[in-house]
N, C-alpha and C positions, 0 to 999 in steps of 0.2 A: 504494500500500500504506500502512495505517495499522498503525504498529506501539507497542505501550507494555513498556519494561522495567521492571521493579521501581518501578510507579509506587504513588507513599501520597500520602494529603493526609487530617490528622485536626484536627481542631476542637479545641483544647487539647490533653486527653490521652486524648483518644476518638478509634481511626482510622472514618473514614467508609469508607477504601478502602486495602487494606495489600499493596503487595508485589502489583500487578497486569500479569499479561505477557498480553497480547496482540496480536494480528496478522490483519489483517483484508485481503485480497488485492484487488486490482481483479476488478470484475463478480461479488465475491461479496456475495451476504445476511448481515445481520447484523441476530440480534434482543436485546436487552436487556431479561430478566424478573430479577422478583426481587419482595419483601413490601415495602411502605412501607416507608423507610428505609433500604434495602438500599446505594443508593449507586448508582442511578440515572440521575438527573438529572446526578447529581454527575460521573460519570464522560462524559458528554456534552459537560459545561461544561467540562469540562479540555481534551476533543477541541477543540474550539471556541476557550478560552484565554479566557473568563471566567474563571475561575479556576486557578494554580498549581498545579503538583504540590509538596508539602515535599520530595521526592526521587523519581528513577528520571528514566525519558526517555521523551516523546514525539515519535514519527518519523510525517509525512507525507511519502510520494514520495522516502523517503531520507535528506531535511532534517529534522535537528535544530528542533523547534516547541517545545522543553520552554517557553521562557520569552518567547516571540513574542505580541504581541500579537493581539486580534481579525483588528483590519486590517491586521495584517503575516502571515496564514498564508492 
């Protein structure tokens, strides 16, 4: 299970992504639409740990990943 609570990560004082809950189950589909800019890519790179969140939590499989590296998740 991929879970995110109240995750933000904004570029100065523009959020790219505010206060994001989700939860995404083993053997389920998941698709990500949105318009250029929408925040994307951006929310991949977090799953992934390219990139921080400024706040909230990301959970893989239970585990705390908020601030894990690439090659540590």
């Amino acid at each position: 299970m991929i879970r995110l609570n109240k995750v933000s990560r904004a570029w100065g004082d523009d959020f790219a992504l505010h206060d994001i809950d989700l939860e995404i189950n083993k053997g389920e589909y998941f698709v990500v639409l949105g318009p250029t800019g929408s925040g994307k890519t951006l929310l991949l790179e977090l799953l992934a740990g390219f990139y921080m969140p400024d706040r909230g939590r990301i959970e893989i499989s239970g585990n705390d990943m908020t601030f894990l590296q690439p090659e540590e998740r």
